[in-house]
C-alpha positions in Angstrom: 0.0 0.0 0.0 2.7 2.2 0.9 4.5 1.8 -2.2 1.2 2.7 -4.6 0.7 5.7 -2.6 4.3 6.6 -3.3 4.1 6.3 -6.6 0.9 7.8 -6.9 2.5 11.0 -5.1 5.2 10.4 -7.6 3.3 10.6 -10.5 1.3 13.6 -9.6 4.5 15.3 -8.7 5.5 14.7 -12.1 2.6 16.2 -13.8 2.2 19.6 -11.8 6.2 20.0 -12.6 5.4 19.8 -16.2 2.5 22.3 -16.5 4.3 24.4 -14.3 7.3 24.4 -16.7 5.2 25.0 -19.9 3.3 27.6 -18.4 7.1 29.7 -17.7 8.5 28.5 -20.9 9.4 32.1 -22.3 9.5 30.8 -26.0 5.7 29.9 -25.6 4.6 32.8 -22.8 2.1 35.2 -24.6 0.6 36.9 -22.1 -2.7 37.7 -21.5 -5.2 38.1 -24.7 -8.0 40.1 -25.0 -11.5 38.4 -25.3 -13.6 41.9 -25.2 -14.5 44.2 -26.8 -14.0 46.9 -24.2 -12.5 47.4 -20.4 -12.3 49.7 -17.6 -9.8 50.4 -15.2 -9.7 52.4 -12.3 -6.7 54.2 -11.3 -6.4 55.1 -7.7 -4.0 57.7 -6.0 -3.9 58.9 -2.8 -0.4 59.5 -2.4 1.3 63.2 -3.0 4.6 62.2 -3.6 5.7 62.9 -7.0 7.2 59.6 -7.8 4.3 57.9 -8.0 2.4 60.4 -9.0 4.7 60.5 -12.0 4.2 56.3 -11.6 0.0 56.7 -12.0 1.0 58.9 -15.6 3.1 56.7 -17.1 1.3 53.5 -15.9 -1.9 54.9 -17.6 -0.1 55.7 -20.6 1.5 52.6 -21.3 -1.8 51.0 -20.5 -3.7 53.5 -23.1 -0.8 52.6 -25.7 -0.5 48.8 -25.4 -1.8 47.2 -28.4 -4.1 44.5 -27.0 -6.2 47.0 -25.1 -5.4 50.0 -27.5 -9.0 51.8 -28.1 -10.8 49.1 -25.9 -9.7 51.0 -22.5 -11.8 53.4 -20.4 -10.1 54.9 -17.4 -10.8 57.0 -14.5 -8.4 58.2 -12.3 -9.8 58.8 -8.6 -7.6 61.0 -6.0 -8.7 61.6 -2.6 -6.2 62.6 0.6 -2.6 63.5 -0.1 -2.9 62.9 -3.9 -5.1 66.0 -4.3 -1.7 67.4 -5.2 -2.1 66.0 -8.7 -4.6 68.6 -9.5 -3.3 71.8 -7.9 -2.8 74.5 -10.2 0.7 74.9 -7.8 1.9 71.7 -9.3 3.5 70.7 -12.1 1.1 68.1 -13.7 -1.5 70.5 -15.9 -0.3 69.5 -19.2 0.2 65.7 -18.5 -3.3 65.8 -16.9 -4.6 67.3 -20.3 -3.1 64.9 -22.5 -4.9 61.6 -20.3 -7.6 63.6 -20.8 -7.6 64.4 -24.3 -7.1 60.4 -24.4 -10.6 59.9 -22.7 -9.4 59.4 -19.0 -12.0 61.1 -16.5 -9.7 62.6 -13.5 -11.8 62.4 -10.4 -11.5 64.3 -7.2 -12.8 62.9 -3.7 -15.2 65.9 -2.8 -14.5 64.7 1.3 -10.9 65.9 0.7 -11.3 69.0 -0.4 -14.0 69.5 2.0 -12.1 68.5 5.0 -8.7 70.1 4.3 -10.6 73.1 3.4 -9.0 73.2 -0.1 -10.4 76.3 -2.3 -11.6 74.9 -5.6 -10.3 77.7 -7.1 -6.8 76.6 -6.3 -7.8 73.0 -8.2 -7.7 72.3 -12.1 -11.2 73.5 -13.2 -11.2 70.9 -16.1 -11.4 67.8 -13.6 -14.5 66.1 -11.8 -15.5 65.4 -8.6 -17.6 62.1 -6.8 -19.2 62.6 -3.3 -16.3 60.3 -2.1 -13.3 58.2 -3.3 -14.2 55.1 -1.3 -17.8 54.9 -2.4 -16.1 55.5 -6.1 -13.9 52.7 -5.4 -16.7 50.4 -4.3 -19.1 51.2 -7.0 -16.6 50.6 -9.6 -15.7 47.6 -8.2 -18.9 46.1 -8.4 -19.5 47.2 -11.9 -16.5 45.1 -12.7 -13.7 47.3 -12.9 -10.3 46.5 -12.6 -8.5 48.6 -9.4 -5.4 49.7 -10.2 -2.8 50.9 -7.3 0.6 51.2 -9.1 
């Protein structure tokens, strides 16, 4: 008995280590293909340092531009707490902002920051939105099948 279940261990052993080694085999790796005929993506920041606010650009840009998901891609970009300083007029983002946006990505402001830091409107781009809050954005959007992106 012992020696069946041993090779029965054996055997399954074997298997697992062979899908496992054509599933990394970089010759045959394509990555992920696309079965639809559009997706959303949310984007969240809530971070005010400028690396990764420089990080959330370029991620949604190469995302916008890769060719699998090229003109099948919605995005929103939600910013609530410290990453309100994407979309002071004081920062240094305007034009990059523009050009997601000229691309179709909606940039979203959590209207519980600005409320409770007593941030001016006025001192915000007035070409962006604003939702109620960024965690009920979240949520909602998550439900509705989105994919949640924190890069």
């Amino acid at each position: 008995m012992k020696n069946y279940l041993l090779l029965a261990t054996a055997f399954v052993l074997l298997i697992c280590s062979k899908q496992a080694t054509a599933q990394t085999d970089p010759a045959s790796f394509t990555g992920a293909q696309p079965k639809l005929d559009h997706y959303d993506a949310l984007y969240v920041l809530n971070s005010g340092d400028d690396k990764k606010i420089h990080g959330i650009i370029r991620n949604m840009n190469n995302a916008l531009e890769d060719p699998r998901l090229k003109g099948k891609l919605h995005i929103e970009l939600i910013v609530f707490g410290d990453g309100v300083a994407v979309y002071m007029k004081s920062g240094s983002y305007e034009q990059a902002l523009k050009d997601l946006q000229a691309k179709g990505v909606v940039l979203a402001e959590c209207s519980n920051t600005v409320r409770e830091r007593k941030i001016d409107k006025n001192d915000l781009f007035d070409f962006i939105s604003y939702v109620p809050s960024a965690n009920g954005e979240i949520i909602l959007r998550q439900y509705e099948g989105w994919a949640e992106v924190h890069p």
